[in-house]
N, CA and C of each residue as an Amber inpcrd file, in Angstrom:
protein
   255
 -14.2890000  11.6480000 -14.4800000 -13.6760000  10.3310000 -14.4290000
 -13.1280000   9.9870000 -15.8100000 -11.6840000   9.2320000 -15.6380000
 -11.4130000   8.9040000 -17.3000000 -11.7600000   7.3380000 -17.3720000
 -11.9270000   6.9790000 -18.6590000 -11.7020000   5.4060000 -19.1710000
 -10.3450000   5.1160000 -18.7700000 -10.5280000   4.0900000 -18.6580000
  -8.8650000   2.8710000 -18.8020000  -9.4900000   1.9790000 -20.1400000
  -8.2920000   2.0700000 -20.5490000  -8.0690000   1.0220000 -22.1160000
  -7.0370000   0.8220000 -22.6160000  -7.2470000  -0.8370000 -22.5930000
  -5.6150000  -1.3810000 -22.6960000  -5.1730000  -0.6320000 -24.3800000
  -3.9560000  -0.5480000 -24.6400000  -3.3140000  -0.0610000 -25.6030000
  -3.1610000  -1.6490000 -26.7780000  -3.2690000  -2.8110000 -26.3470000
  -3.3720000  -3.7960000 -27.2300000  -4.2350000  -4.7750000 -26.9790000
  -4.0940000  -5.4190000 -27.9250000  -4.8600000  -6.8910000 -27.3440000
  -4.1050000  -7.5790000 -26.6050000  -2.8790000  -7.7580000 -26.3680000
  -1.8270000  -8.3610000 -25.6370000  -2.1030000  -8.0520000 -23.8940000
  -1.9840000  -6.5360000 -23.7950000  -2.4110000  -5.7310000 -22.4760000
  -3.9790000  -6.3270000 -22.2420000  -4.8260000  -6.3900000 -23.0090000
  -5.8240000  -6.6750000 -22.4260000  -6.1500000  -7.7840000 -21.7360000
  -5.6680000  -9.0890000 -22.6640000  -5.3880000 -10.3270000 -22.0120000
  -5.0930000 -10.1160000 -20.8440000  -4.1180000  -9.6260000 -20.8180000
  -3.4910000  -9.7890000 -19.6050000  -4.2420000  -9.2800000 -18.4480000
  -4.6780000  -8.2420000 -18.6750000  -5.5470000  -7.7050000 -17.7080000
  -6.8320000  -8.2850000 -17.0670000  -7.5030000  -8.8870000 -18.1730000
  -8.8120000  -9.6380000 -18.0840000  -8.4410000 -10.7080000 -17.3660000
  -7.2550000 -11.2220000 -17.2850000  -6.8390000 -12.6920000 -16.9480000
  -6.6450000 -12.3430000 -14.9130000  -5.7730000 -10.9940000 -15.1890000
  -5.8530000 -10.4810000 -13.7810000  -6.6930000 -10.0290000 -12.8130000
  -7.5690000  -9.4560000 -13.4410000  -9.1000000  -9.4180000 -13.0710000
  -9.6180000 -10.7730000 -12.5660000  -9.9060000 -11.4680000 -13.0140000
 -10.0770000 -13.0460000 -12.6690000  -9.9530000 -13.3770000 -11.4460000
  -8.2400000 -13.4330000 -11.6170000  -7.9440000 -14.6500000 -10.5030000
  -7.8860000 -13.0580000  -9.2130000  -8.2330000 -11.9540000  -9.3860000
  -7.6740000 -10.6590000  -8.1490000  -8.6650000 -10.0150000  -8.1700000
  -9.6320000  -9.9200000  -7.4960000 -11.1390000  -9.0220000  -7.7520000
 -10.5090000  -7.3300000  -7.1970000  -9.6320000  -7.4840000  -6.4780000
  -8.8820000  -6.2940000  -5.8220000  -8.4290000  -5.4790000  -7.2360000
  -7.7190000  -5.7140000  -8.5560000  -7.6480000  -5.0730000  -9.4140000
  -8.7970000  -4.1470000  -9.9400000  -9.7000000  -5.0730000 -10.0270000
 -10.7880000  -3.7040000 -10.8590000 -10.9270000  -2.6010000 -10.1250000
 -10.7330000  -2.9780000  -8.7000000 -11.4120000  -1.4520000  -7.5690000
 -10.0990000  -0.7200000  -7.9760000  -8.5430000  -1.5270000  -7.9340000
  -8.3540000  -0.3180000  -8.2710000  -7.8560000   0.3180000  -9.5180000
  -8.1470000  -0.4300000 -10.4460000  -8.3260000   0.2890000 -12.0190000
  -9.5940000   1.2060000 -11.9690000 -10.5010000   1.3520000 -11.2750000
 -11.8890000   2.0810000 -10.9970000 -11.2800000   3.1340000 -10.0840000
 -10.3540000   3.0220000  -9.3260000  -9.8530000   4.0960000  -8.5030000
  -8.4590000   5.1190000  -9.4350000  -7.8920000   4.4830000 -10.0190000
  -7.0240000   4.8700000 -11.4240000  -7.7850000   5.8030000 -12.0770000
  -8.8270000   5.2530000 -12.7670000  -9.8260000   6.0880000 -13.6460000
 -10.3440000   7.2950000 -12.8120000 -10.6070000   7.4260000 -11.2390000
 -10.9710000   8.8480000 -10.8570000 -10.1400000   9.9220000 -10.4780000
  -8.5780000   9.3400000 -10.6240000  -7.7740000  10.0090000 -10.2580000
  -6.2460000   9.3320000 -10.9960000  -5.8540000   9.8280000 -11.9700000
  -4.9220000   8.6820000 -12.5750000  -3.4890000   9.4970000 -12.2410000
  -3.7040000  10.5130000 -11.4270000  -2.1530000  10.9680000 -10.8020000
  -1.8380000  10.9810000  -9.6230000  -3.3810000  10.3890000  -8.9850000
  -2.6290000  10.2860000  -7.0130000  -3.3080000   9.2260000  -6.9930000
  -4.2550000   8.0400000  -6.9250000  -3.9470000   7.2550000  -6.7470000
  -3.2440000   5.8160000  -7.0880000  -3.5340000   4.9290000  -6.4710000
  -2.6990000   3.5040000  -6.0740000  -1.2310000   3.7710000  -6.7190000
  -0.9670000   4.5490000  -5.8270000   0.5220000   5.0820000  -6.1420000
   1.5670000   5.3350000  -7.5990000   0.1900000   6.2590000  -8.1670000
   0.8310000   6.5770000  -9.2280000   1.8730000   7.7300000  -9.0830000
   2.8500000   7.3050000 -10.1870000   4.2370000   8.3000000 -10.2850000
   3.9680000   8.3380000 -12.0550000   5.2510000   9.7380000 -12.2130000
   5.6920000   9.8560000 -13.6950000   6.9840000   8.9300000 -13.8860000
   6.8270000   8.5720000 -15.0770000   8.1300000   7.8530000 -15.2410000
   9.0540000   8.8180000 -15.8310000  10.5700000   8.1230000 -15.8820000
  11.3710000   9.3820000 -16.3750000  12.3240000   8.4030000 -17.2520000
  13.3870000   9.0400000 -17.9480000  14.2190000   8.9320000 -18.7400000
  13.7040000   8.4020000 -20.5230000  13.8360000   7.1120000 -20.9460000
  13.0940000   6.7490000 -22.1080000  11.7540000   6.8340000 -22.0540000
  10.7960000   6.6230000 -21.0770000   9.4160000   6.5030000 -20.4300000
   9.0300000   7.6840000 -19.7470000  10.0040000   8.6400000 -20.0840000
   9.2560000  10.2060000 -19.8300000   8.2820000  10.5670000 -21.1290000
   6.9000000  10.8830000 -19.8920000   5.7760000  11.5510000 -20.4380000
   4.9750000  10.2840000 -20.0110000   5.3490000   9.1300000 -19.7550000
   4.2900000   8.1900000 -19.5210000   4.0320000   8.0960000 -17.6290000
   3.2750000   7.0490000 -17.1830000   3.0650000   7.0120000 -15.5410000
   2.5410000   5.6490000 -15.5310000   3.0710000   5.2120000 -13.6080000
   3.2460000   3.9970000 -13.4200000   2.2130000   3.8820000 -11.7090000
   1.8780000   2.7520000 -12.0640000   1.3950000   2.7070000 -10.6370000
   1.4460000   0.9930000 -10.1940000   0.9320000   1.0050000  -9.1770000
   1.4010000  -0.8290000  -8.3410000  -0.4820000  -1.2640000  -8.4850000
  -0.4820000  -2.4930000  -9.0760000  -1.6930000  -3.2040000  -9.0040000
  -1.2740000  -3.9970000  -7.8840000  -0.7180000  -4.4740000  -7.3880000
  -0.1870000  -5.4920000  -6.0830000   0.9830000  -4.8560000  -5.9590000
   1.3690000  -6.0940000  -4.7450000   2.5380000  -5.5940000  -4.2700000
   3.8080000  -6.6010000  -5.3170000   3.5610000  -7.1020000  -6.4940000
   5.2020000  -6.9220000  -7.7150000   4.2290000  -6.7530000  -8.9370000
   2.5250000  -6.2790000  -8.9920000   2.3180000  -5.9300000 -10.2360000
   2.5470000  -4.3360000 -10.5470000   2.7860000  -4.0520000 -11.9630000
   2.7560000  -2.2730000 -12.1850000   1.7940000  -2.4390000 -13.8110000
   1.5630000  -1.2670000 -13.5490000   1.3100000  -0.9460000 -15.3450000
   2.1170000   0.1340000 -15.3910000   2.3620000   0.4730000 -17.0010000
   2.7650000   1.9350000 -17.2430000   1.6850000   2.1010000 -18.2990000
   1.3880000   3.7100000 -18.1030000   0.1170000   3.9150000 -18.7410000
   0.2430000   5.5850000 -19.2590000  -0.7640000   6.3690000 -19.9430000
  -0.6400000   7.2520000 -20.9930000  -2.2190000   7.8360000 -20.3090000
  -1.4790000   9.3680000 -20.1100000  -3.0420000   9.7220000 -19.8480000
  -3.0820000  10.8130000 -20.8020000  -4.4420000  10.6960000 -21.1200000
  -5.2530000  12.0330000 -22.0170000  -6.2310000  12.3850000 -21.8690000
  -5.7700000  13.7720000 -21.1170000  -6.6740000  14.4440000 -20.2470000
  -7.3430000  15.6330000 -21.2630000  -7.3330000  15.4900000 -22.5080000
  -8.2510000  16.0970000 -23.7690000  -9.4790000  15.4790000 -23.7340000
  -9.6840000  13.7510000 -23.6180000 -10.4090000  13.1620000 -23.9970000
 -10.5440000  12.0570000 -23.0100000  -9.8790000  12.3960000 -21.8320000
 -10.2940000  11.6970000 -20.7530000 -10.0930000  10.1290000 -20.3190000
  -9.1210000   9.6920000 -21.1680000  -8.4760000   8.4890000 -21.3280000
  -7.4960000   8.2300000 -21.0930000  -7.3870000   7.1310000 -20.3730000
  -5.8010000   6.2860000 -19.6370000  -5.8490000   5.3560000 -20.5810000
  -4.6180000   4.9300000 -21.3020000  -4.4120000   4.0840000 -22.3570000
  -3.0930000   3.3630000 -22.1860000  -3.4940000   1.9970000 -20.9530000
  -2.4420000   1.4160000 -20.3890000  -1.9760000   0.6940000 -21.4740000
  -0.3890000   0.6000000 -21.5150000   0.4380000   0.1890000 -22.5070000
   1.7710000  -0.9420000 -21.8190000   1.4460000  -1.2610000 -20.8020000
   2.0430000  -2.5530000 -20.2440000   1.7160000  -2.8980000 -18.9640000
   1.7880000  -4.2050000 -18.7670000   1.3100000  -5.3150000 -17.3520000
   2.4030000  -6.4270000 -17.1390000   2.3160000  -5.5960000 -15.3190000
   3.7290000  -6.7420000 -14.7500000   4.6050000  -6.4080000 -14.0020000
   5.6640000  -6.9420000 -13.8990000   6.5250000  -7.1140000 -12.7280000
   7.3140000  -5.4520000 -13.2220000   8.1840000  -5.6340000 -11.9890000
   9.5470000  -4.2030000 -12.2160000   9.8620000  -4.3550000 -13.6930000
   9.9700000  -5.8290000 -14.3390000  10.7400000  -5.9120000 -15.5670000
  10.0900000  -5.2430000 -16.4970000   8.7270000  -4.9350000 -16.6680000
   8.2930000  -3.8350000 -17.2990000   8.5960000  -2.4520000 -18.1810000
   9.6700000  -1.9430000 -16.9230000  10.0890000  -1.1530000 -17.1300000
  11.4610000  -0.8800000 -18.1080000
Protein backbone atom coordinates (compact mmCIF):
# COMPACT_ATOMS: atom_id res chain seq x y z
CA UNK A 1 0.00 0.00 0.00
CA UNK A 2 1.37 3.61 -0.69
CA UNK A 3 0.85 6.91 1.48
CA UNK A 4 -1.08 9.84 -0.04
CA UNK A 5 0.47 13.28 0.85
CA UNK A 6 -0.60 16.44 -0.16
CA UNK A 7 2.40 18.18 -2.02
CA UNK A 8 1.54 21.62 -0.01
CA UNK A 9 -0.10 23.12 2.61
CA UNK A 10 -2.50 24.68 0.15
CA UNK A 11 -3.49 20.88 -1.21
CA UNK A 12 -3.90 19.87 2.16
CA UNK A 13 -6.40 22.40 3.20
CA UNK A 14 -8.13 21.65 0.73
CA UNK A 15 -8.34 18.20 1.20
CA UNK A 16 -8.99 18.18 4.96
CA UNK A 17 -11.80 20.64 4.23
CA UNK A 18 -13.12 17.88 1.67
CA UNK A 19 -12.90 15.20 3.90
CA UNK A 20 -15.30 17.04 6.17
CA UNK A 21 -18.10 18.02 4.44
CA UNK A 22 -17.69 14.12 1.97
CA UNK A 23 -16.86 11.11 4.22
CA UNK A 24 -16.95 9.26 0.64
CA UNK A 25 -13.39 10.92 -0.08
CA UNK A 26 -11.26 9.24 2.45
CA UNK A 27 -12.57 5.61 1.26
CA UNK A 28 -11.50 6.67 -1.72
CA UNK A 29 -8.11 8.26 -1.08
CA UNK A 30 -7.70 4.76 1.04
CA UNK A 31 -8.65 3.00 -2.19
CA UNK A 32 -5.98 5.38 -4.28
CA UNK A 33 -3.32 4.38 -1.79
CA UNK A 34 -3.90 0.42 -2.62
CA UNK A 35 -3.88 0.83 -6.05
CA UNK A 36 -2.93 4.36 -7.43
CA UNK A 37 -3.18 3.15 -11.24
CA UNK A 38 -6.62 1.37 -11.46
CA UNK A 39 -8.54 2.70 -9.11
CA UNK A 40 -11.34 5.55 -8.80
CA UNK A 41 -10.54 6.03 -12.26
CA UNK A 42 -7.18 6.79 -12.40
CA UNK A 43 -5.50 7.79 -15.85
CA UNK A 44 -1.91 9.23 -16.94
CA UNK A 45 -1.96 12.62 -17.86
CA UNK A 46 -0.32 13.72 -21.06
CA UNK A 47 1.17 16.67 -22.79
CA UNK A 48 2.68 19.45 -20.08
CA UNK A 49 1.38 16.95 -17.16
CA UNK A 50 3.07 13.98 -18.71
CA UNK A 51 4.53 11.70 -16.08
CA UNK A 52 1.90 12.83 -13.60
CA UNK A 53 -1.94 10.94 -13.00
CA UNK A 54 -5.43 11.99 -12.42
CA UNK A 55 -8.34 10.51 -10.94
CA UNK A 56 -12.27 11.74 -10.03
CA UNK A 57 -12.95 12.26 -6.17
CA UNK A 58 -16.74 13.02 -7.25
CA UNK A 59 -18.41 13.42 -10.03
CA UNK A 60 -16.54 17.47 -10.97
CA UNK A 61 -13.77 16.74 -8.25
CA UNK A 62 -10.07 15.45 -9.68
CA UNK A 63 -6.66 15.53 -8.20
CA UNK A 64 -3.52 15.23 -10.21
CA UNK A 65 -1.00 13.39 -8.35
CA UNK A 66 2.81 11.91 -8.53
CA UNK A 67 3.46 8.43 -7.74
CA UNK A 68 6.68 6.92 -6.24
CA UNK A 69 6.74 3.61 -6.43
CA UNK A 70 10.64 3.59 -4.88
CA UNK A 71 9.22 4.72 -1.71
CA UNK A 72 5.74 4.05 -1.99
CA UNK A 73 4.23 7.47 -2.10
CA UNK A 74 1.43 9.38 -3.94
CA UNK A 75 2.26 13.03 -3.58
CA UNK A 76 -1.00 14.78 -4.67
CA UNK A 77 -0.15 18.15 -6.16
CA UNK A 78 -3.68 19.61 -6.97
CA UNK A 79 -7.59 19.64 -5.89
CA UNK A 80 -10.66 20.40 -8.04
CA UNK A 81 -12.67 20.92 -10.83
CA UNK A 82 -11.54 20.07 -14.81
CA UNK A 83 -9.89 23.62 -14.33
CA UNK A 84 -7.15 21.93 -12.63
CA UNK A 85 -5.81 20.84 -15.36
Amino acid sequence: MYEVHPANSKVEKVLLNLIKQRKDIAEKLKRLAEEPRRNVGAHPLHGRLAGKWACWLGSNLRIIYVIDDLNKKIEIEAVGTHKIY
